[in-house]
C-alpha positions as CSV (number, residue, x, y, z in Angstrom):
1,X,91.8,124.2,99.2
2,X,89.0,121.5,99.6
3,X,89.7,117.5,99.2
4,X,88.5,116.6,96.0
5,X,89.0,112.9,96.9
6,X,89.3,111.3,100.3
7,X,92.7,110.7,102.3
8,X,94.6,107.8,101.8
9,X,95.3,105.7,104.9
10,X,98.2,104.1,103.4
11,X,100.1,108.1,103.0
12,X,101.3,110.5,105.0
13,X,98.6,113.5,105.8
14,X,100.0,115.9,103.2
15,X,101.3,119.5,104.7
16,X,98.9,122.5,103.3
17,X,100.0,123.7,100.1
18,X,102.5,121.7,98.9
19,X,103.0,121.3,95.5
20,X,105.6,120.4,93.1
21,X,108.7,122.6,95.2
22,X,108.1,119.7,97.5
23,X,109.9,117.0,94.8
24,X,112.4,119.9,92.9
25,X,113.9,120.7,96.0
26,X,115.8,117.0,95.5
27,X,117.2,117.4,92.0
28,X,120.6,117.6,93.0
29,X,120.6,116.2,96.4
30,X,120.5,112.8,98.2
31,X,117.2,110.6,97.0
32,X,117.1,108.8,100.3
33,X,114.3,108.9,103.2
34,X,113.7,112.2,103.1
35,X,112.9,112.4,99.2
36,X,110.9,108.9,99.8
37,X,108.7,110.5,102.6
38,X,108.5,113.9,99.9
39,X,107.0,111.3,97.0
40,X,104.6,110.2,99.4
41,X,103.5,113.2,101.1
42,X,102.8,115.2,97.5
43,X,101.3,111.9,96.1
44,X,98.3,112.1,98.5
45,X,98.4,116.2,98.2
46,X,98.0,115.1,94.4
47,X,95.8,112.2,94.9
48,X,93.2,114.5,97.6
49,X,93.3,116.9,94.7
50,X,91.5,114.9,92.1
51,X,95.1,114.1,90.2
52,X,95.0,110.3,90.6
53,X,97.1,109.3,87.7
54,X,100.0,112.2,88.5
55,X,99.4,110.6,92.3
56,X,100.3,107.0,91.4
57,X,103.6,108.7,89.1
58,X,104.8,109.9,92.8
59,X,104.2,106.6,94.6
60,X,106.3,105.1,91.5
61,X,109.2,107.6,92.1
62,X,108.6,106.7,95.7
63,X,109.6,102.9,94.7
64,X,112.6,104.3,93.4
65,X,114.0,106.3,96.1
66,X,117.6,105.1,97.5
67,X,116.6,102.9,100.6
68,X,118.3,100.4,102.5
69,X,115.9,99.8,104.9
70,X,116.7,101.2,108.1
71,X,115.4,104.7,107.9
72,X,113.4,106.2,110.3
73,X,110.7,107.3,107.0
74,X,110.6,103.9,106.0
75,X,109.8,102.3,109.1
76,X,107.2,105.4,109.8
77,X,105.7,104.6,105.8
78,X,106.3,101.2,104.6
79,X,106.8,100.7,100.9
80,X,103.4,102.1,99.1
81,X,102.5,99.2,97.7
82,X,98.8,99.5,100.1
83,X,99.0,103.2,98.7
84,X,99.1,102.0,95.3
85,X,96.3,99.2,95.5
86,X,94.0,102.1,97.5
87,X,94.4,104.8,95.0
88,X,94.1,102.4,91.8
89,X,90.8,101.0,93.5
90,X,89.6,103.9,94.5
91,X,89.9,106.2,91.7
92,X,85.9,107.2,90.7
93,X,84.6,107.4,87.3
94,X,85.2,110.6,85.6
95,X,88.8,110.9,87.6
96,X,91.8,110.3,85.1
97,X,93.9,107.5,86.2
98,X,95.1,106.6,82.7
99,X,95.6,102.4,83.3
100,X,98.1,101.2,85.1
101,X,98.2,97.8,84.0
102,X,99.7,99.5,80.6
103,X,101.8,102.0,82.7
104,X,103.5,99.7,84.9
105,X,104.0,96.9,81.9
106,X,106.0,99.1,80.3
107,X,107.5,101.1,83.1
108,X,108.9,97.8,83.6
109,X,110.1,97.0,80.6
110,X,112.2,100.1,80.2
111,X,113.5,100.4,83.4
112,X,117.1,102.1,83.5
113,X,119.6,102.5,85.8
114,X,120.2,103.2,89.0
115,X,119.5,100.1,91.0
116,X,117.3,99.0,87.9
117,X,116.6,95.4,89.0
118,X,115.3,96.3,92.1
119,X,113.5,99.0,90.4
120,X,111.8,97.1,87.4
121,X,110.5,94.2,89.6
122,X,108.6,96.7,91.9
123,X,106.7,98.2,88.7
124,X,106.4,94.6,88.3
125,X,105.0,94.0,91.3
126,X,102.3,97.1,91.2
127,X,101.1,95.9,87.7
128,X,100.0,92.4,89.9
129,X,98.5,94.8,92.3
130,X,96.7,97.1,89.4
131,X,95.4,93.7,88.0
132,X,94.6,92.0,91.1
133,X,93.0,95.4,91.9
134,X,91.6,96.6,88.8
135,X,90.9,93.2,86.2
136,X,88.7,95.2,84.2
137,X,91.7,97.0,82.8
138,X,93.4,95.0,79.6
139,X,96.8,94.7,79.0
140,X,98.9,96.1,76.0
141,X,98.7,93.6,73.0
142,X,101.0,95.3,71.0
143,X,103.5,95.6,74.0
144,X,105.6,91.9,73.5
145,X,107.1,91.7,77.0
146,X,106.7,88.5,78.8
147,X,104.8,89.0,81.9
148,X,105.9,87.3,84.5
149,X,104.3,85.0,87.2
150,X,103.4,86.5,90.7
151,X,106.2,83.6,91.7
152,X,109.1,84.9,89.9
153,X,108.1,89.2,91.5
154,X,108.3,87.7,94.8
155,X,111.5,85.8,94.2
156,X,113.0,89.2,92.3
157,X,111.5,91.3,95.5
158,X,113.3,89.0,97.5
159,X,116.6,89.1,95.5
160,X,116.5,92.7,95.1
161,X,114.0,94.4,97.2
162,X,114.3,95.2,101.3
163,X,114.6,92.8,104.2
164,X,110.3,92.1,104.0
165,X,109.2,93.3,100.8
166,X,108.0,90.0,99.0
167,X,106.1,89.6,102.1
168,X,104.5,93.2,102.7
169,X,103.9,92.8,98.5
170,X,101.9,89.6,99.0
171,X,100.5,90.6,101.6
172,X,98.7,93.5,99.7
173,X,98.0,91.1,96.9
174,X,96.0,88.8,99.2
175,X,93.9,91.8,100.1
176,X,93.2,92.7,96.5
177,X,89.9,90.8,96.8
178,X,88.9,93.5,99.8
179,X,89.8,96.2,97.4
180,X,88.0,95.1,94.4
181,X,84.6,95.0,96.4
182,X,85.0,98.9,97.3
183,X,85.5,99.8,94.0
């Protein structure tokens, strides 16, 4: 099957014909680095298929895989936030990517257990990025959820995130600027 969209630097090169086997395998099994590296490796299968918006739902199930920091996937594939800037700035006209602005405000305001915090203040973090990235896309005005400044996500990644996340976060945010001019 042909690329519809270009690899993502930020993801693992996908294995040929994976599909959504690749994620069901995990429902009753551990959801550690190997189920991380999974998320990632059928986002960009999704993603290089023309599915950006079904892409960007694996990156987010990615973000809340069972990490502690020390596995071998995670120090082979960082945290997708890079992933997540790429594919939301990337995504050409006529490609659904729904807007993730909207997706992540709410994602994060109805996060649910487990490890919730840690959870809801990375969809926190990727609605930054998806502004930061994407400013043309508006917010929710009937949504009434108090967004909150880029200050309190770090100091929540920092609280509840890995050993470097705040850091590898703003990092990607400083590049927004980079992505917005490729769009």
């Amino acid at each position: 099957m042909s690329s519809l969209l270009p690899p993502c630097p930020h993801l693992p090169a996908p294995r040929a014909g994976l599909d959504w086997r690749a994620l069901h395998a995990f429902r009753d099994a551990d959801r550690g680095g190997a189920f991380y590296l999974a998320c990632l490796e059928y986002g960009h299968a999704l993603w290089q298929r023309g599915f950006a918006a079904r892409a960007l739902l694996c990156l987010d199930r990615a973000l809340g895989a069972d990490l502690r920091g020390a596995e071998p996937e995670l120090r082979a594939q960082p945290l997708p936030y890079a992933a997540m800037a790429w594919l939301i700035a990337r995504t050409p006209p006529g490609v659904f990517l729904g807007n993730p602005r909207v997706h992540f405000q709410h994602y994060a305001d109805r996060m649910n257990e487990p490890r919730r915090d840690q959870r809801r203040w990375r969809a926190w973090a990727c609605w930054a990025l998806a502004r930061a990235v994407r400013p043309d896309l508006p917010g929710d005005p009937k949504h009434q959820v108090v967004e909150p400044t880029l200050d309190a996500i770090a100091a929540a990644l920092l609280a509840h995130g890995l050993p470097g996340e705040p850091e590898l976060w703003r990092a990607e945010l400083a590049r927004a600027g980079e992505w917005k001019t490729l769009a």
